[in-house]
C-alpha positions in Angstrom: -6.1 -16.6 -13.0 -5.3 -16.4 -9.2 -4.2 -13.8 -6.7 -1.3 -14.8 -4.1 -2.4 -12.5 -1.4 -2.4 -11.6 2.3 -5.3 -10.2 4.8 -5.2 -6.7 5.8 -3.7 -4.4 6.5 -0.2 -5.2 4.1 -0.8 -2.2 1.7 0.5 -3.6 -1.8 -1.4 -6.9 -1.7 -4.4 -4.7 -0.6 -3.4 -2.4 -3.6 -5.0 -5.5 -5.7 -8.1 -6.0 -3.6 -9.1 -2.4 -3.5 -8.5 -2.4 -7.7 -11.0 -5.6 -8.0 -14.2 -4.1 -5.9 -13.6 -0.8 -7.9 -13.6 -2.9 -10.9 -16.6 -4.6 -9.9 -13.8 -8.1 -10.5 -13.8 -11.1 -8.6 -10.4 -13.4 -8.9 -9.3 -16.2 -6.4 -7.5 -15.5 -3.6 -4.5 -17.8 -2.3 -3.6 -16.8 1.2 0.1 -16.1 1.8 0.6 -15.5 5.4 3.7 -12.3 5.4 3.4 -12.8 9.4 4.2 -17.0 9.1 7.2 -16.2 6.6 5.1 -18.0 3.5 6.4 -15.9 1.2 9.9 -16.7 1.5 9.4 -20.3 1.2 11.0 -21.9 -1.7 7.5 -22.8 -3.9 6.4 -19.1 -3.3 10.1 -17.9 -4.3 9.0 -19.6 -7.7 6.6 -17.8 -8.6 8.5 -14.4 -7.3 11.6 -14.4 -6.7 12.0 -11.1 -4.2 9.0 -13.1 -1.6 7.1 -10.4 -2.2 3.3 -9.9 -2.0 1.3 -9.6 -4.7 1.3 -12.4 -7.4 -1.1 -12.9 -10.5 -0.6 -16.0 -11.7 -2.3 -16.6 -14.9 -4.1 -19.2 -16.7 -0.9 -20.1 -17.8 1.0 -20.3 -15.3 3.0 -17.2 -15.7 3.0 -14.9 -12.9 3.4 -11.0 -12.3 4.4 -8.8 -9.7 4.6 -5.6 -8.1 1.1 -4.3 -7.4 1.1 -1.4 -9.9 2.2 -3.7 -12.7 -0.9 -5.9 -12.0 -3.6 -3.8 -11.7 -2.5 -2.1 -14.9 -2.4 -5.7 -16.5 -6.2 -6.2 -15.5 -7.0 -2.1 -16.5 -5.9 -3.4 -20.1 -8.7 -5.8 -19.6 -10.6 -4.3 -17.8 -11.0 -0.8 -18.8 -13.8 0.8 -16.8 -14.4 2.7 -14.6 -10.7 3.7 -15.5 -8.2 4.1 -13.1 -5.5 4.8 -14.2 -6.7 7.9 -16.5 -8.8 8.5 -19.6 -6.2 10.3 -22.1 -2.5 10.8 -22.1 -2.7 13.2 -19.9 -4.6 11.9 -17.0 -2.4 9.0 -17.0 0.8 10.6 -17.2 -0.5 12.7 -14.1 -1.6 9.2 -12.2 1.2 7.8 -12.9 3.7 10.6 -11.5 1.1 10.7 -8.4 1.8 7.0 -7.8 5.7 7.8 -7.8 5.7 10.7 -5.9 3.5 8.9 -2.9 5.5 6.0 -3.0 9.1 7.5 -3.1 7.9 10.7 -0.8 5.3 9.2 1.6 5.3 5.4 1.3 9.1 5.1 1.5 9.8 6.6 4.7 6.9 5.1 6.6 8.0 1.7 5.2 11.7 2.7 6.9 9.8 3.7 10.4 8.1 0.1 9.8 11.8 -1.9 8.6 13.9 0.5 10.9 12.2 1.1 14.4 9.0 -1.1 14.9 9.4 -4.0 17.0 7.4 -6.1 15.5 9.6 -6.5 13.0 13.0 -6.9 14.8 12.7 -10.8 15.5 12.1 -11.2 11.5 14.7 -9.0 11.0 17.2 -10.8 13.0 16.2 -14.2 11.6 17.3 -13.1 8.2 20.5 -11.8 9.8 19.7 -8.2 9.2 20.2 -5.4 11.7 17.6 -3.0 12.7 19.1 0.6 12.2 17.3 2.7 14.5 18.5 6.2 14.4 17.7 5.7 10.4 14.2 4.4 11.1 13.7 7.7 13.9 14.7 10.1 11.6 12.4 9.1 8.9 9.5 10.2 11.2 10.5 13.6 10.0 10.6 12.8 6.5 7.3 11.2 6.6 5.7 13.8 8.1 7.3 16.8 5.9 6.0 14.4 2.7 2.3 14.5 4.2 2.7 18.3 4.7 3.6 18.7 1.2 1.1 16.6 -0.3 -1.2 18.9 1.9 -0.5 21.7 0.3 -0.2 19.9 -3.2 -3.7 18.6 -3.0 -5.7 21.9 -1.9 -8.7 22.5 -4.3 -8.9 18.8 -5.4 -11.4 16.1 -4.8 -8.2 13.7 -5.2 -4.7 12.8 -5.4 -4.6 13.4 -9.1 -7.5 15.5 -9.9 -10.8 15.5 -9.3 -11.1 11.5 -9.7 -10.6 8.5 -8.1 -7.8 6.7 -9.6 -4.9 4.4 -8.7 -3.0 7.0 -7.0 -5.4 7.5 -4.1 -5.2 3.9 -3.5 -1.4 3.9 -3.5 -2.0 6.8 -0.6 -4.9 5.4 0.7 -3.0 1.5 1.5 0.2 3.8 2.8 -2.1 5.9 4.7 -4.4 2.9 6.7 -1.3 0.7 6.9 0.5 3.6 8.9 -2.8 4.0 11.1 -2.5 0.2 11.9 0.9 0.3 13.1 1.1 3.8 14.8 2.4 6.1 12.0 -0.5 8.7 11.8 -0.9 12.0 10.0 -0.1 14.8 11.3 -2.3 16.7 13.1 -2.4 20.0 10.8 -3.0 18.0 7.4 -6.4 19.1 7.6 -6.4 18.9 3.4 -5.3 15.2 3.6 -7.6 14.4 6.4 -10.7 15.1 4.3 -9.0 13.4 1.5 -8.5 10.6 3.6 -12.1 10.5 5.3 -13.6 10.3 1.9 -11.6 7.5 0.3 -12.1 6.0 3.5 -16.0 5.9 3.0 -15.9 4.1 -0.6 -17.6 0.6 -0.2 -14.4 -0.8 -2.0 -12.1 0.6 1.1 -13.3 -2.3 3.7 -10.5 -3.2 5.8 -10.7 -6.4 7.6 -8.7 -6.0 10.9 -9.6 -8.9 12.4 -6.5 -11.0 12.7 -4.1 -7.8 13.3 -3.4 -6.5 16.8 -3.3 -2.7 15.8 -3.5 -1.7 19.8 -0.9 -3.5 20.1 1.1 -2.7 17.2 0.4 1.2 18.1 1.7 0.5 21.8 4.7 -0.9 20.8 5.9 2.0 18.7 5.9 4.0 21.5 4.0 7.2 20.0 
């Protein structure tokens, strides 16, 4: 079994890597590098045909995507600590926790990203797509309604879900440091989400390598 992975700060491959040091799992990583276009390349498109980031490939040679999809693959083997819940219930409430971050929060921050950044107009343009720009500044509304919302929706609880650490926080948590990396921050009166965020931040499992990203300059060039 092997991972087809990139470095911080890309939030679903880092989905993956948080899941493993919660687990306590170790599994290869195969650098993909997003920023060199590797995943686009014909042998990657093999193995996934949307060039997205993550892949488990198994001993097999079958693969799966999407970053949900595999860590609940490895919970089935894996099955403590549990993350994704401990009854019916608990899961069912991770689970619409995961949705609602990615559709609410994740999905306009990802059009700010797509829509308005600069760093990834020249990509864009190489694949012959335009760069919609009054799209990706509106969404900076959107996103920061969502992260009001979820302000309010988590008052009272340790977590996203409850009062554990599951896979929803590391849905937000990815969203949430990926944003900081490239100049989408929270707002300033999400003091709920703010301590939320400080102590998922503080987990041993939460380590985010930075090394090879230029977040000043990503930050700069978004103008805010």
């Amino acid at each position: 079994m092997k991972l087809y992975d990139d470095r911080d700060p890309a939030p679903n491959p880092r989905r993956v890597r948080i899941f493993l040091r919660e687990k306590g799992l170790e599994i290869p990583l195969v650098n993909v590098p997003l920023a060199e276009g590797r995943h686009k390349a014909p042998e990657f498109l093999a193995k996934n045909s949307l060039g997205q980031l993550p892949v488990l490939e198994l001993d097999d040679g079958t693969t799966l995507s999407e970053s949900v999809s595999i860590c609940r693959y490895l919970e089935a083997l894996h099955p403590e600590p549990p993350l994704f819940g401990r009854d019916p219930a608990e899961s069912a409430r991770i689970d619409m926790w995961i949705r609602r971050v990615e559709f609410r929060v994740m999905q306009p921050a990802g059009m700010i990203w797509v829509h308005l950044h600069p760093f990834t107009a020249a990509y864009a343009a190489s694949q012959g797509r335009a760069q919609f720009k009054d799209f990706g500044e509106s969404n900076w509304k959107v996103f920061a309604g969502a992260c009001r919302w979820l302000d309010r929706e988590i008052a009272g609880h340790e977590f996203v879900a409850g009062d554990r650490y599951s896979m929803a926080d590391i849905v937000l948590q990815t969203t949430v440091d990926f944003g900081a990396a490239i100049g989408i921050d929270l707002p300033a009166d999400c003091a709920k989400l703010a301590g939320w965020y400080e102590r998922v931040r503080a987990r041993p499992s939460a380590a985010l390598d930075l090394s090879r990203f230029p977040v000043e300059q990503a930050r700069k060039a978004l103008g805010r």
